[in-house]
N, C-alpha and C positions, 0 to 999 in steps of 0.2 A: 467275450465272444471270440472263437478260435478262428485264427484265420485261411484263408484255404491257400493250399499251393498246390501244382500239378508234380507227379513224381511218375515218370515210363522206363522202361529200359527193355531193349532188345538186341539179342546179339546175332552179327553181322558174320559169314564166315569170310572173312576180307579182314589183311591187315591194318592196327590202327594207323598207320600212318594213309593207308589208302583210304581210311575213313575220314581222318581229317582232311584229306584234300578235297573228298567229293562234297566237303561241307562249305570251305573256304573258299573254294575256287567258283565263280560264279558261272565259267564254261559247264560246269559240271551239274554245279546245283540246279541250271536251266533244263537237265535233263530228268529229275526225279518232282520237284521241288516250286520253286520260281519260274517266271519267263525273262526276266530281267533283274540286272542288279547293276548298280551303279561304281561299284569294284569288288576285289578280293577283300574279305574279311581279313583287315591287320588291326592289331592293338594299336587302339586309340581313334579308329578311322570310323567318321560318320557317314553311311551309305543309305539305297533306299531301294527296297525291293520292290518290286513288281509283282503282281499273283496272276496267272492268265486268266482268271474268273472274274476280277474288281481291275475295275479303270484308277481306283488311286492306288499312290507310293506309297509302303512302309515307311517311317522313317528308323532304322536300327544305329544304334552306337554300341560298335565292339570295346567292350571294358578287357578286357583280356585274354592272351593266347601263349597256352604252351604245346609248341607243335609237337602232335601223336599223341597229345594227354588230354586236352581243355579248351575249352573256347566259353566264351562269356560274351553275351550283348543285352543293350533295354531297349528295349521298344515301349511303346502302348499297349498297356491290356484293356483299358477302358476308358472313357471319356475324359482326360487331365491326369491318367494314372500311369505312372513311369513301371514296368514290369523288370526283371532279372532272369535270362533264361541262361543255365549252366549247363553245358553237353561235358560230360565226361568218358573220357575213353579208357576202359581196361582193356589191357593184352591177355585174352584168354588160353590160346595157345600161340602157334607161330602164324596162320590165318585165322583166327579168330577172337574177335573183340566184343567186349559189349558195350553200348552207348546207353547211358544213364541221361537221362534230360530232366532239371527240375525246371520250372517257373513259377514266381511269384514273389511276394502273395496280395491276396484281395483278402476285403474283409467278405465277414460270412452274409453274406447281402443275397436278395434279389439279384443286384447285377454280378453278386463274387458267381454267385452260383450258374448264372445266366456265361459267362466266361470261362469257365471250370469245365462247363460242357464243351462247349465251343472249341478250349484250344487246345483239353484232354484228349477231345476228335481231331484236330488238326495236327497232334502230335505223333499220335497213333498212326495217323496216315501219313508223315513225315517217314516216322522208323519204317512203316512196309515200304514207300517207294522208294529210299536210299537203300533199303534193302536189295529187292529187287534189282535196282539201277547195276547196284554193284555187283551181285552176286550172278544177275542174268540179261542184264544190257535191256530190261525192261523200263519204260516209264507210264508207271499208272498211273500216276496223275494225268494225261494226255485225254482229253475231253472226260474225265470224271467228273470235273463239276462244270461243265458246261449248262447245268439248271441253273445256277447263280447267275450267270450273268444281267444283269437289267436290260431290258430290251428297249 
């Protein structure tokens, strides 16, 4: 059974080092991204996001970082499953980069498949609002999922 991984990539016309900061830096992420985070993503540092849709914390552990290249952290993809999610940054020209993101993997399951949607959508919507963020001081995520909330 093949097992599933997530693979997006979109390029950003911002340079990579401006990309990786609006990743790492938690002032910044709050603006595309997150509502909360418990610090800067550094190598090796266990932190815990906040979503402004869901009342609980991510828990993330950043496995590795090369600034303006890489970032690495695991979270949970699914119920006791540790995920790997790898952002890579190319320098396409002098303002522009493209960010490649993989995660995973799940096995080919009801729930790989059930998470495959899920965080193929959340990744997709990741690259547009850091997009945006950076390219035009916008933040889509800003009552987009305001349906999720549990009432």
């Amino acid at each position: 059974m093949k097992e599933l991984q997530i693979k997006t990539a979109l390029q950003i016309s911002r340079h990579p080092k401006d990309v990786f900061e609006a990743i790492v830096d938690p002032e910044q992420m709050s603006n595309y991204f997150i509502s909360e985070s418990s610090g800067r993503m550094e190598e090796g540092k266990a932190l815990e996001w906040k979503f402004p849709e869901f009342e609980e914390w991510a828990a993330i552990k950043v496995v590795e970082i090369t600034p303006g290249e890489y970032i690495s952290f695991q979270w949970e993809g699914a119920k006791d499953t540790t995920l790997l999610v790898e952002m890579t940054l190319l320098e396409m020209s002098e303002n522009s980069t493209l960010l490649k993101i993989t995660e995973g993997n799940m096995q080919n399951t009801d729930a790989g498949i059930k998470w495959l949607a899920q965080n193929t959508e959340g990744w997709a919507n990741f690259l547009a609002s850091l997009k945006a963020y950076l390219e035009y001081d916008i933040n889509l995520r800003k009552g987009a999922f305001d349906f999720l909330k549990q009432k």
